[in-house]
Every structure is written in C-alpha cells, then in structure tokens.
N, C-alpha and C positions, 0 to 999 in steps of 0.2 A: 656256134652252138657246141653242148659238150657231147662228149662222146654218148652218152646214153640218152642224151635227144636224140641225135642222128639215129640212134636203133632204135628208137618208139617209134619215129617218122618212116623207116626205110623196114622193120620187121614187126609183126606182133606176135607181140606171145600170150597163148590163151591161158596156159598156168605156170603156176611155179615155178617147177622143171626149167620149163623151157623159158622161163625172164634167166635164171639162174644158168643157162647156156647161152644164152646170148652176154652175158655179163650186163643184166639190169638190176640197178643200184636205185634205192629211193633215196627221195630227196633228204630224208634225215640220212639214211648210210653218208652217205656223199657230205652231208655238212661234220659228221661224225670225223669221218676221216680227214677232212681239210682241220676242224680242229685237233687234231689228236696230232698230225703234223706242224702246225701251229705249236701248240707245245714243246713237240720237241724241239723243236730248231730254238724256241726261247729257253728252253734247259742250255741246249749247246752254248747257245754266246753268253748266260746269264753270268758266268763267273768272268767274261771276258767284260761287259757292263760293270758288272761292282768293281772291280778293278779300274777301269776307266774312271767313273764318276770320284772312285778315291784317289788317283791320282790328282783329278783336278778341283777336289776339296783342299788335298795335301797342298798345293802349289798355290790357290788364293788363301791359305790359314800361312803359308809363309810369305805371302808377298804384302797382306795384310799387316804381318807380325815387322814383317822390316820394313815397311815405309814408316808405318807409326812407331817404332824404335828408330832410327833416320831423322824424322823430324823432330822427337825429342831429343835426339843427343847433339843436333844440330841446335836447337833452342837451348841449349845449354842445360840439360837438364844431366843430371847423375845416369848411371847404369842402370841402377835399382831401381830410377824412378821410372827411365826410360823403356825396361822389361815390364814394370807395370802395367805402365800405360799401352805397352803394347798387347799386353792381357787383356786389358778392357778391352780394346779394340775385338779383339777376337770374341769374348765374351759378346759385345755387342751383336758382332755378326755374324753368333749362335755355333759359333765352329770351339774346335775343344781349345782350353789353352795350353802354351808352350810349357808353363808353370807345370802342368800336371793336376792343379788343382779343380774340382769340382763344384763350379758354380753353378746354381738353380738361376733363373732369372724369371720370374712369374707376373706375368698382368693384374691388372684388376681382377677381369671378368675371370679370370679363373681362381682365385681367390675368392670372389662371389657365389662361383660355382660351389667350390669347395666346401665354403660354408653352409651355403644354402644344403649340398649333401650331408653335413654332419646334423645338421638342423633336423633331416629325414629322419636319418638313424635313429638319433635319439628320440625323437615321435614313436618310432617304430617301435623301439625296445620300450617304452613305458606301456606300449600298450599291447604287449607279449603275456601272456600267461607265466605261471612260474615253470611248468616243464619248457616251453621255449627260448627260457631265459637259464634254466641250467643246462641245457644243450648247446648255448652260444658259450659258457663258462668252460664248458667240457672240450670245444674247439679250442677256442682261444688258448687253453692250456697245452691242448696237444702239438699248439702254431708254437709254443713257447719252448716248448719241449724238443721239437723237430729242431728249429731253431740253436738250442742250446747244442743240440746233437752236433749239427753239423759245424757248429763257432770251432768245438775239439775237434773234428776233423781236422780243421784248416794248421 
C-alpha cells in the first residue's frame, strides 16, 4: 500500500489542517502528480527518441537505396538507371528520396476523399448568400497577399 493508505488506516484526520499535517493527498493529487512526472521524464528522452528513430529511418532509407542500386548495377543496368530505381525503391517505402526530389504517392481512397471534399465545398459556396461569398473573396485575397508577401521575403 502507498504511503497515504498507511495513514488513513494507522491516523485520522478530522479536518483539513490536520490531512494537510499528516501529508494526505487525494486520489486525484496523487494521479496529478504521477502524471506531471510522467511528462517530464518524456520531455527529458524525447529529443533522445527522435534522434533514435532518425537514425534507424536514416540506415533502412540507405540499406534500402544500396541493395536496390546493387542489384541493378549488378543486372547490368546504367548508373542512372540504377539511382532511379533505387529512388523508387525508396519512394515505395515511403521514406524521402536520395534524389532530393518530392514525390506525392496518393491512394484511391484519398483521392475519393479528396473529391468527395471538393464536391462539399462547392455545395457549400452555391448555397452561401452573397455577403458570405464576398467574405470568402476577401480571404482568399488576403491568403494571396500574405503569400506573395512572404515569396519576397525568401
């Protein structure tokens, strides 16, 4: 048992005061505290976690990239083709490519999705009033705007 069982069982206390002298905690304090510990210690190894898991993303996105570069230059294939295909590879198993470039790779069902939401949208806006439809114009301008703002930034 925890410590403030043993002191409900071995003292009582008639009020406040005296729970708060004996050092009695209710059962939320007590859950309070174990979580609030809890968190910390996951603050503490959290960057030591990301760090881990990239390493061992880093090491299968290279062991991946050279087996299937390996067997194509081993099948006789070119350099170029053999970098390719070792991009697909990668691509395939969702990890970034060597290439640097930026491929999307989308399912059905999320292209279903996708449409199915544009599908919403446009229901939605046909059947907006005209101030709620020059309020969406007056966004999207200011999205345009911010946007261009920050292209000169760069």
């Amino acid at each position: 048992m925890g410590r403030t069982a043993d002191l409900r069982q071995s003292k009582r206390a008639r009020t406040k005061e005296e729970e708060q002298a004996l050092g009695w905690r209710s059962k939320r304090e007590i859950q309070i505290e174990v979580l609030e510990q809890v968190v910390r210690q996951a603050d503490d190894q959290m960057l030591e976690v990301l760090d881990e898991l990239q390493e061992k993303t880093e090491i299968r996105q290279a062991r991946i990239f050279l087996e299937s570069y390996s067997k194509a230059r081993a099948a006789g294939k070119s350099e170029a083709v053999a970098r390719t295909l070792a991009n697909n590879d990668l691509t395939r198993a969702g990890l970034r490519r060597a290439d640097g470039k930026v491929v999307g790779h989308y399912n059905q069902r999320d292209r279903a999705v996708w449409e199915l939401e544009n599908k919403l949208r446009e229901r939605q806006k046909a059947e907006m009033s005209a101030e709620e439809l020059e309020q969406i114009e007056l966004l999207e301008a200011h999205d345009r705007a911010w946007a261009n703002k920050l292209k000169k930034q760069k």
